[in-house]
FISE-110154 format. One record per residue (C-alpha): x, y, z; residue number from 0. Coordinates in Angstrom, 3 decimals, m for minus. Each point is the difference from the previous one (the first is absolute). Last residue first. Layout:
<recs>
+----------+----------+----------+-----+
|        u |        v |        w | seq |
+----------+----------+----------+-----+
|        X |        Y |        Z | NUM |
...
+----------+----------+----------+-----+
</recs>
This chain:
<recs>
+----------+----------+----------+-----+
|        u |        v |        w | seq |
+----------+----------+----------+-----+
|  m25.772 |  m48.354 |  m20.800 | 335 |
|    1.117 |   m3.205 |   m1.868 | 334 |
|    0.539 |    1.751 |   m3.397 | 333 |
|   m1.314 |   m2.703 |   m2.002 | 332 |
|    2.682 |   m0.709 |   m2.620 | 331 |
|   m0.575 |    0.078 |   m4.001 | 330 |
|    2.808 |   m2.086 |   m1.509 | 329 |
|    2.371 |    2.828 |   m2.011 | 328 |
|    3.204 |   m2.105 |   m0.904 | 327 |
|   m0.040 |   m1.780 |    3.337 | 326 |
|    2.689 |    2.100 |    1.873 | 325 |
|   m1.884 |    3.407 |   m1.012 | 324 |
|   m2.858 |   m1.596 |    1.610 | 323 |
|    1.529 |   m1.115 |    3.321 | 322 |
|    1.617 |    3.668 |   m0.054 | 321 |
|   m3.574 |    1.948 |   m0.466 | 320 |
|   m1.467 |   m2.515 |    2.691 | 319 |
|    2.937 |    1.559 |    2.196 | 318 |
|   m0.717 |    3.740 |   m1.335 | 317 |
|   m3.665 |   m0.630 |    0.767 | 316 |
|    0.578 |   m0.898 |    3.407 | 315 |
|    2.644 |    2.475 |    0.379 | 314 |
|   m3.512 |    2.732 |   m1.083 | 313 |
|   m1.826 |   m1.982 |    2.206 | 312 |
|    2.430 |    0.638 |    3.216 | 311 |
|    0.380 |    3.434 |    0.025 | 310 |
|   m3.738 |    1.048 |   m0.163 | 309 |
|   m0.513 |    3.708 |   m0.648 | 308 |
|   m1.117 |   m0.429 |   m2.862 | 307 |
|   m3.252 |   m1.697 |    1.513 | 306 |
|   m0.322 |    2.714 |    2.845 | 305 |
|    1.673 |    0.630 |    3.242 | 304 |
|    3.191 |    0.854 |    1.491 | 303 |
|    0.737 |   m0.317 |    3.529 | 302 |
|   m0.965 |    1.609 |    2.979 | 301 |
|    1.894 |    0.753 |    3.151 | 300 |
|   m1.671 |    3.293 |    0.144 | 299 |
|    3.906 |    1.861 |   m0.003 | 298 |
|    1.312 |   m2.615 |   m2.210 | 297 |
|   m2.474 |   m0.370 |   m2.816 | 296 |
|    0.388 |    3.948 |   m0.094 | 295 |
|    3.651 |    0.514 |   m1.002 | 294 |
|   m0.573 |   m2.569 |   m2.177 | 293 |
|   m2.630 |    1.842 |   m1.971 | 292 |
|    2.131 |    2.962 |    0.371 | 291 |
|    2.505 |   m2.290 |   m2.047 | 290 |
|   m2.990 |   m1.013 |   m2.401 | 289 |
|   m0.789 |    3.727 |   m0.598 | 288 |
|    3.932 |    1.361 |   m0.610 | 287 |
|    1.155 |   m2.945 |   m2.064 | 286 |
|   m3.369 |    0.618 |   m2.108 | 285 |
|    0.972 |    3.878 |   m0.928 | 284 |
|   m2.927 |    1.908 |   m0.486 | 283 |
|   m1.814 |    1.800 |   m2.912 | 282 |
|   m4.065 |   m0.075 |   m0.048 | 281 |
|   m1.529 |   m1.530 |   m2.940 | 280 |
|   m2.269 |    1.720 |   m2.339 | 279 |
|   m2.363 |   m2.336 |   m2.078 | 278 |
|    1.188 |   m0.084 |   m3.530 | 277 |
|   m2.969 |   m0.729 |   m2.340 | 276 |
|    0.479 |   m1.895 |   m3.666 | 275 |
|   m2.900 |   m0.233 |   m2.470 | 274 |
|   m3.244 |   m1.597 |   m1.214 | 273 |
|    1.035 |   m3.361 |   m1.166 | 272 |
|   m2.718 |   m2.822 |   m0.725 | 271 |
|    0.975 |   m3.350 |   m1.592 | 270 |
|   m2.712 |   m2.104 |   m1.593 | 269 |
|   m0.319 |   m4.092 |    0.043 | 268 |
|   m2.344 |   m0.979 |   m2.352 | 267 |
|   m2.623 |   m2.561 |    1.178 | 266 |
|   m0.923 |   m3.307 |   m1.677 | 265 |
|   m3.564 |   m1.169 |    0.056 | 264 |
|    0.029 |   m1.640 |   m3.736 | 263 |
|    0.648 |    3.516 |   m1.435 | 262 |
|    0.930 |    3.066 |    1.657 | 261 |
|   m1.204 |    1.090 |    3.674 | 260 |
|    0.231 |    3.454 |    1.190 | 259 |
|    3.229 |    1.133 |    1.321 | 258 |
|    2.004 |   m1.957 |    2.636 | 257 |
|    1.998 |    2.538 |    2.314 | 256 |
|    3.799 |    0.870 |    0.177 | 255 |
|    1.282 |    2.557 |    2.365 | 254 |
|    1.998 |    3.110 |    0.048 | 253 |
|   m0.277 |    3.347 |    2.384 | 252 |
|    3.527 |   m0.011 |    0.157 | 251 |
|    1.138 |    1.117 |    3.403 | 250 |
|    3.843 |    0.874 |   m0.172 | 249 |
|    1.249 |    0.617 |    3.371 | 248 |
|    4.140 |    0.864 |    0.615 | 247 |
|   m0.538 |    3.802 |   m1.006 | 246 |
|    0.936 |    1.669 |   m3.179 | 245 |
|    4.175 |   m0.896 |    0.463 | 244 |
|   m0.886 |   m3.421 |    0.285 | 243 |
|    3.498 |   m2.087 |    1.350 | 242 |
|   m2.322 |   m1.067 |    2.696 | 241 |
|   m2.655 |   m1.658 |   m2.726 | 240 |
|   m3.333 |   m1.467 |    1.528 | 239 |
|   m2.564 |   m0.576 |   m3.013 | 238 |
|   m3.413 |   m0.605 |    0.825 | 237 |
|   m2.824 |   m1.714 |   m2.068 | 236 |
|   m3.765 |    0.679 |   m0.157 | 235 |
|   m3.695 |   m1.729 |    0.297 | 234 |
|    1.080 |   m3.706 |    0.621 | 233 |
|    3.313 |    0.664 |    1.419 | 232 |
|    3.813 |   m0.248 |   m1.364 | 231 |
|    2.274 |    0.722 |    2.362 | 230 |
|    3.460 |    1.140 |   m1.510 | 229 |
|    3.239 |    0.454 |    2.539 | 228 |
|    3.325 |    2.107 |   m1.692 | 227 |
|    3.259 |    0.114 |    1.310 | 226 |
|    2.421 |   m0.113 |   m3.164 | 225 |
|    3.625 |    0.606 |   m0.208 | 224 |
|    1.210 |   m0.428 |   m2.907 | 223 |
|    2.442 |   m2.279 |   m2.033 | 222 |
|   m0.794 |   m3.065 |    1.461 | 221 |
|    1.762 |   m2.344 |    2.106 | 220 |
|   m0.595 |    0.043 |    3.784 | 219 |
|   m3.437 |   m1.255 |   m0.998 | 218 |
|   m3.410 |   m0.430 |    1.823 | 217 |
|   m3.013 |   m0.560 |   m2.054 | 216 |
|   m3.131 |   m0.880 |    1.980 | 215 |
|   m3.666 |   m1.255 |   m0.953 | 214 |
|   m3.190 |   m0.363 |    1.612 | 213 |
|   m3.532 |   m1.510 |   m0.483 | 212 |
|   m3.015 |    0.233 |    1.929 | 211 |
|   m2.697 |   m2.706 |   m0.162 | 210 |
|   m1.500 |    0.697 |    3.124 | 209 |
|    3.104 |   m1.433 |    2.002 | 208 |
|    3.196 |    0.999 |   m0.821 | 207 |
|    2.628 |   m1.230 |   m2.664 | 206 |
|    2.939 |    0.873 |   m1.033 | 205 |
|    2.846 |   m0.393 |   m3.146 | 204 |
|    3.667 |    1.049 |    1.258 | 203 |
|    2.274 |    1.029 |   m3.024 | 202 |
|    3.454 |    0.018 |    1.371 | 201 |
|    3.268 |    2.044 |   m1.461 | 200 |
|    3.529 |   m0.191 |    1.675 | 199 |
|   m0.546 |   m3.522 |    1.315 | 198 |
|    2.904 |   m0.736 |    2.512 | 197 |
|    2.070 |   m3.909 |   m0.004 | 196 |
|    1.953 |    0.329 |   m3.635 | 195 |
|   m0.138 |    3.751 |    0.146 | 194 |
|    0.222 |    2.810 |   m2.797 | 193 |
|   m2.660 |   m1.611 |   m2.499 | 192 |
|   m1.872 |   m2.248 |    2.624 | 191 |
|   m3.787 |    0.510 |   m1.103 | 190 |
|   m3.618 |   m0.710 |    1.497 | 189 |
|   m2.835 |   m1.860 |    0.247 | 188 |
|   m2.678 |    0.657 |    2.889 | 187 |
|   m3.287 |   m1.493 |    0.990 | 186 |
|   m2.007 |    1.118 |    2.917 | 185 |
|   m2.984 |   m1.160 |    2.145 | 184 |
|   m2.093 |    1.558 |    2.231 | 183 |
|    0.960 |    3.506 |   m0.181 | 182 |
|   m0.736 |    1.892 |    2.510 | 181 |
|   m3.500 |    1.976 |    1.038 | 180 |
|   m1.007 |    3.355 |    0.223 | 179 |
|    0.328 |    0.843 |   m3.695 | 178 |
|    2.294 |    3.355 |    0.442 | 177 |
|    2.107 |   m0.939 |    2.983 | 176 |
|    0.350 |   m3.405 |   m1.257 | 175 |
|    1.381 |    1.097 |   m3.121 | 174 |
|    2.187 |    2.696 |    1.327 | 173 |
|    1.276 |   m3.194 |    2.374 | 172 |
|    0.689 |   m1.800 |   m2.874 | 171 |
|    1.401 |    3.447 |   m2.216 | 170 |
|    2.872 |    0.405 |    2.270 | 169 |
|    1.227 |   m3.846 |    0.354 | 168 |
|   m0.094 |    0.501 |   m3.369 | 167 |
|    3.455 |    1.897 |   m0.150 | 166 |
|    2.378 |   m1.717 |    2.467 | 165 |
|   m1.473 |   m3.435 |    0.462 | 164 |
|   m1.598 |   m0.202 |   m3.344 | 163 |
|    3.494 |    1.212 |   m1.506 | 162 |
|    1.994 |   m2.808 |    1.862 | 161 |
|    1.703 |    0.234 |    3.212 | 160 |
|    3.220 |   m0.450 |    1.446 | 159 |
|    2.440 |    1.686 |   m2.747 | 158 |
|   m1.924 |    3.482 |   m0.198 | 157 |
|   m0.122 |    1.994 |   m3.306 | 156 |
|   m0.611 |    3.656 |   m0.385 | 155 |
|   m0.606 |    0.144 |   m3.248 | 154 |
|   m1.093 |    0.269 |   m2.746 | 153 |
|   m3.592 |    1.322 |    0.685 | 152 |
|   m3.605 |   m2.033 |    0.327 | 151 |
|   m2.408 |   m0.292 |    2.017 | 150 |
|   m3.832 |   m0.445 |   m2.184 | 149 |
|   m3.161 |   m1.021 |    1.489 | 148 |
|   m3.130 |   m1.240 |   m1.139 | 147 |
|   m3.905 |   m0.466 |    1.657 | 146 |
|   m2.909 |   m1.835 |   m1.042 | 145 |
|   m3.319 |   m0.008 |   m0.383 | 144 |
|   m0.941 |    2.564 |    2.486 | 143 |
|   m3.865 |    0.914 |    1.165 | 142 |
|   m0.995 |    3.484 |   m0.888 | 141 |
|    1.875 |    2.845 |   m0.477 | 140 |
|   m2.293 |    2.421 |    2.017 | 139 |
|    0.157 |   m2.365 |    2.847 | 138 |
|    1.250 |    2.388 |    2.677 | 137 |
|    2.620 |   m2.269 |    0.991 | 136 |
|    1.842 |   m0.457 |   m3.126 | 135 |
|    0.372 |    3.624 |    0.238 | 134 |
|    1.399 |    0.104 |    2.936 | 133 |
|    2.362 |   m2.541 |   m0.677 | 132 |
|    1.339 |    1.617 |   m2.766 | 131 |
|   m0.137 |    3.570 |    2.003 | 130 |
|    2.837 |   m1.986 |    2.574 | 129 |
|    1.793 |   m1.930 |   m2.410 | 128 |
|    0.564 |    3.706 |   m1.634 | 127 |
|    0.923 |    1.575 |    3.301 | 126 |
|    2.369 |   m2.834 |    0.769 | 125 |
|   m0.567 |   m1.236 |    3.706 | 124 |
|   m0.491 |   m3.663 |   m0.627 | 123 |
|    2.496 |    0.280 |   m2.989 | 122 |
|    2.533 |   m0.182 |    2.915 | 121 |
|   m0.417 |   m3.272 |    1.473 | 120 |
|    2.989 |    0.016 |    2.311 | 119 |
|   m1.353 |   m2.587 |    2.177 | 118 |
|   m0.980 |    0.692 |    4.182 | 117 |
|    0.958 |   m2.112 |    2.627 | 116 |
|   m1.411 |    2.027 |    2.758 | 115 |
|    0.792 |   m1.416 |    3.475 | 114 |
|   m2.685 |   m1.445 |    2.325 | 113 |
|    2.699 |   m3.169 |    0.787 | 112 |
|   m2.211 |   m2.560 |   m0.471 | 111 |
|   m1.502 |    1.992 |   m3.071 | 110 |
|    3.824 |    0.367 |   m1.053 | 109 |
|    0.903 |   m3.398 |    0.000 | 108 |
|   m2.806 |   m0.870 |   m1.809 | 107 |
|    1.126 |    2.075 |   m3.329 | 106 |
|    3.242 |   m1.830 |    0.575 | 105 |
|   m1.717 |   m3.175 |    0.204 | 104 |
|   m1.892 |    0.629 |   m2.940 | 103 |
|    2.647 |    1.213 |   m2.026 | 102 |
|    1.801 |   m2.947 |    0.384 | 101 |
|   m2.653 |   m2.223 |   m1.134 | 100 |
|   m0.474 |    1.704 |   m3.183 |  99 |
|    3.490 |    0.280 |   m0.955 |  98 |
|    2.145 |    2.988 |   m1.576 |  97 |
|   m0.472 |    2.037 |    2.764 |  96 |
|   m1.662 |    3.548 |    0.328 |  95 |
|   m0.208 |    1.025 |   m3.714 |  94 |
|    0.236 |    2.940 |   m0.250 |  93 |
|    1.975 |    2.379 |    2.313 |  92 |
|   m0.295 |   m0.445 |    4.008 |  91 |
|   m1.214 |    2.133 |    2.520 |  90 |
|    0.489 |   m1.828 |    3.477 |  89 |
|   m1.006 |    1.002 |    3.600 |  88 |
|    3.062 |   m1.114 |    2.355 |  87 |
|   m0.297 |   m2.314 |    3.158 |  86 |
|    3.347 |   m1.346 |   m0.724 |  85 |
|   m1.161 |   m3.393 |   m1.329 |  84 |
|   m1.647 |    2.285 |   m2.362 |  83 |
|    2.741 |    1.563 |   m1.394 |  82 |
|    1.746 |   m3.571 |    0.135 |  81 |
|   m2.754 |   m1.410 |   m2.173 |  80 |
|   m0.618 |    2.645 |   m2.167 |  79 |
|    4.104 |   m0.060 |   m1.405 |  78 |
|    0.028 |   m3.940 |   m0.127 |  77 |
|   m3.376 |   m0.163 |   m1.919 |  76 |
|    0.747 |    3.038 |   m2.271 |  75 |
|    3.815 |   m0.513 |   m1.069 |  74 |
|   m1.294 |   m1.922 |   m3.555 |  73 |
|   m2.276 |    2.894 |   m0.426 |  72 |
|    2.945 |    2.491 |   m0.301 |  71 |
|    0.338 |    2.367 |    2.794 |  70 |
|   m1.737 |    2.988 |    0.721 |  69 |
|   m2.083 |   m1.265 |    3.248 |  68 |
|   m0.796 |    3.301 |    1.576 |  67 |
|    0.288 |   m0.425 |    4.094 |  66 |
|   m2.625 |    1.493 |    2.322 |  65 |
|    0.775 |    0.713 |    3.956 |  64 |
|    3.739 |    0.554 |    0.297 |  63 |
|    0.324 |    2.503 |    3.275 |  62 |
|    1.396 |   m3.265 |    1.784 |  61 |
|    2.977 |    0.003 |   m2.436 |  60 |
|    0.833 |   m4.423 |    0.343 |  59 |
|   m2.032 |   m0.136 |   m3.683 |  58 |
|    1.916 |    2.654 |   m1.363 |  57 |
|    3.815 |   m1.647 |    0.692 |  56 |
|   m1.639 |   m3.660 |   m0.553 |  55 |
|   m0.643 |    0.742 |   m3.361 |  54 |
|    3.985 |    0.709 |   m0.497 |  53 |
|    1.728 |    1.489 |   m2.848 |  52 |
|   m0.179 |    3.074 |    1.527 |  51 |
|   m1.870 |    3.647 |   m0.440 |  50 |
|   m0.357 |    2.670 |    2.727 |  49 |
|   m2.573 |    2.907 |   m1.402 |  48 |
|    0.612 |    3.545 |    0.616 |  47 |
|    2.328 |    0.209 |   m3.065 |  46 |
|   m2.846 |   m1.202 |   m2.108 |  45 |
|    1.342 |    0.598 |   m3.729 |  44 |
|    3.748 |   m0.774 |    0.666 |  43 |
|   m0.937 |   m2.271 |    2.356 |  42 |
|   m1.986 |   m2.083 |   m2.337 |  41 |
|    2.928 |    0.486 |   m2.921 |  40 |
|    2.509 |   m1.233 |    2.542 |  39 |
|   m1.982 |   m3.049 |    0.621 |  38 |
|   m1.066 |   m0.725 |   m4.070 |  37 |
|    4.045 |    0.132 |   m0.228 |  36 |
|    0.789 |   m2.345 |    3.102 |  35 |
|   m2.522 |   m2.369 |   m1.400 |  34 |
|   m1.872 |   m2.259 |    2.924 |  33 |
|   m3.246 |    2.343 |    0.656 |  32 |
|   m1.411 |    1.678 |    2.792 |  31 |
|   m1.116 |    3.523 |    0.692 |  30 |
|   m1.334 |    0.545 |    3.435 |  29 |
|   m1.568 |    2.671 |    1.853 |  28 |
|   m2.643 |    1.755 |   m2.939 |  27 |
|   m2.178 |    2.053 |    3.198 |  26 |
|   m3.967 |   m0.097 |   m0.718 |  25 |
|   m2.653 |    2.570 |    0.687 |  24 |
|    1.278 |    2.844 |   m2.049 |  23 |
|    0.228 |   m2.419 |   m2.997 |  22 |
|    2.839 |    1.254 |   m2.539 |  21 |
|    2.806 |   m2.088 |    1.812 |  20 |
|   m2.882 |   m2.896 |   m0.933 |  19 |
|   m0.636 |    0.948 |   m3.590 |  18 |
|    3.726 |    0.317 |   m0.641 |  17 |
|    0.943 |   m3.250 |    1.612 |  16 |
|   m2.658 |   m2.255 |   m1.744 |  15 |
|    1.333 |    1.898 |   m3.505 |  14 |
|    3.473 |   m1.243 |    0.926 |  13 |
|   m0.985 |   m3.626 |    1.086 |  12 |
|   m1.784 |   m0.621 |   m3.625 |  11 |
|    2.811 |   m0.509 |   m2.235 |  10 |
|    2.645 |   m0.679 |    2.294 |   9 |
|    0.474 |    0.709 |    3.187 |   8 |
|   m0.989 |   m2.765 |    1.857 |   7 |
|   m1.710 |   m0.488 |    3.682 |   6 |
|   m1.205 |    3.743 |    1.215 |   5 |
|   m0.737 |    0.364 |    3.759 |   4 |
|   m2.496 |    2.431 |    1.356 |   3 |
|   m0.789 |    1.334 |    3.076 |   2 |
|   m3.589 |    1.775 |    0.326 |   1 |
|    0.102 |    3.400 |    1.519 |   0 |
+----------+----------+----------+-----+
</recs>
């Protein structure tokens, strides 16, 4: 079995520890976290487990292969480093670092190393990202347009980040995943209602090569939660919805042509809708898939592949994201 350590239990650490004590093929070792109360609630819940307020407690536990990264983001750099310093594989939540160049050393480390550094891109293995992408694949929609997304709750809200960094940093790598390509530049305003120094709502504004266009509303402040992706295409448009009770896939077979010509050479633009279809989509828990995933990278000694799956250009778009949001909404090239 596979030794795991756990670092935070906060939001995220305690859904990381019940997929791995699940997992047959992995042992949950190590809880850490610095409150006494989210301590005694850890080993409360994994009595097998040893928790501490110590990294270097797990990371000296020679049956510690793999350690889960549940921190917040502004503890990521500091937290990977040492794991990996320690000859650890690494899963870590979104987003890796909060700089660029310090994710690309950290993500070099590890190929030096040949440790998996894996990021906790979980829409990557969401059965309704998963058919979206298929179906973009098979052509049947046609080329896209452009592509929306909507993350929004009230609530929960983080102190070291902004929205973009905690919510959108989600639909950027969705993006890429789905286009096959990043964003290569990106323009964001946003709004400081409950902060002075945090943006609790960002609009980001994206662009990708072949003329595609992409747009992003993150909020900590809205009255609903909403997780909802639209891609427009020539021939049809898809809805994803997770909170969709019918199924998370909406295909609307809906397009807009130019009708015959009218007067002085002019064409009239017509819209054509010809109904809904829900595609089935298989149930499974994401947590479960990308932690297998994991689980995997570090018995081949492979690491993650794909566009999406790219660490470091989605905090390269969150940094030219930050340089716009600083300039009142300047367009930045996302230097990826």
């Amino acid at each position: 079995m596979t030794g795991i350590a756990i670092v935070g239990f906060g939001h995220w650490g305690p859904n990381h520890a019940r997929v791995f004590d699940q997992m047959p093929e992995a042992k949950l070792l190590w809880i850490v976290d610095p409150s006494e109360e989210r301590r005694s609630l850890a080993k409360a819940i994994f009595p097998n487990a040893q928790v501490t307020t110590h990294l270097a407690d797990a990371l000296h536990d020679k049956e510690v292969e793999g350690v889960v990264i549940a921190a917040p983001t502004s503890m990521h750099a500091d937290l990977v480093r040492q794991a990996l310093n320690a000859d650890k594989h690494v899963l870590c939540e979104k987003p890796l670092t909060t700089g660029a160049d310090t994710s690309s050393a950290l993500l070099a480390s590890a190929a030096e190393k040949k440790l998996t550094l894996m990021c906790g891109h979980i829409f990557l293995h969401n059965p309704g990202i998963i058919k979206l992408k298929e179906i973009l694949n098979s052509g049947v929609c046609g080329p896209v347009r452009y592509i929306t997304a909507t993350r929004t709750n009230l609530g929960p809200f983080r102190y070291d980040v902004n929205a973009a960094w905690d919510l959108a940093s989600h639909d950027l790598y969705i993006f890429s995943h789905l286009l096959s390509r990043h964003a290569t530049a990106v323009s964001c305003h946003g709004g400081f209602y409950l902060q002075d120094d945090v943006a609790d709502v960002c609009f980001l504004n994206l662009k990708y090569e072949g003329g595609i266009t992409g747009q992003i509303h993150a909020s900590w402040l809205s009255p609903s939660k909403v997780r909802e992706i639209v891609v427009v295409c020539e021939e049809k448009m898809i809805r994803w919805n997770e909170l969709e009770h019918e199924g998370p896939i909406k295909i609307y077979d809906s397009s807009v042509s130019h009708d015959d010509p009218m007067e002085y050479g002019m064409f009239l633009l017509k819209a054509k809708y010809d109904g809904i279809t829900i595609p089935p989509v298989n149930p499974a828990e994401p947590l479960k898939e990308q932690n297998a995933m994991f689980l995997k990278h570090m018995a081949d000694g492979s690491m993650p592949t794909g566009t999406g799956a790219d660490p470091l250009a989605v905090v390269a778009q969150l940094n030219a994201a930050d340089e716009s949001l600083r300039s009142d909404g300047r367009l930045v090239p996302t230097q990826i």
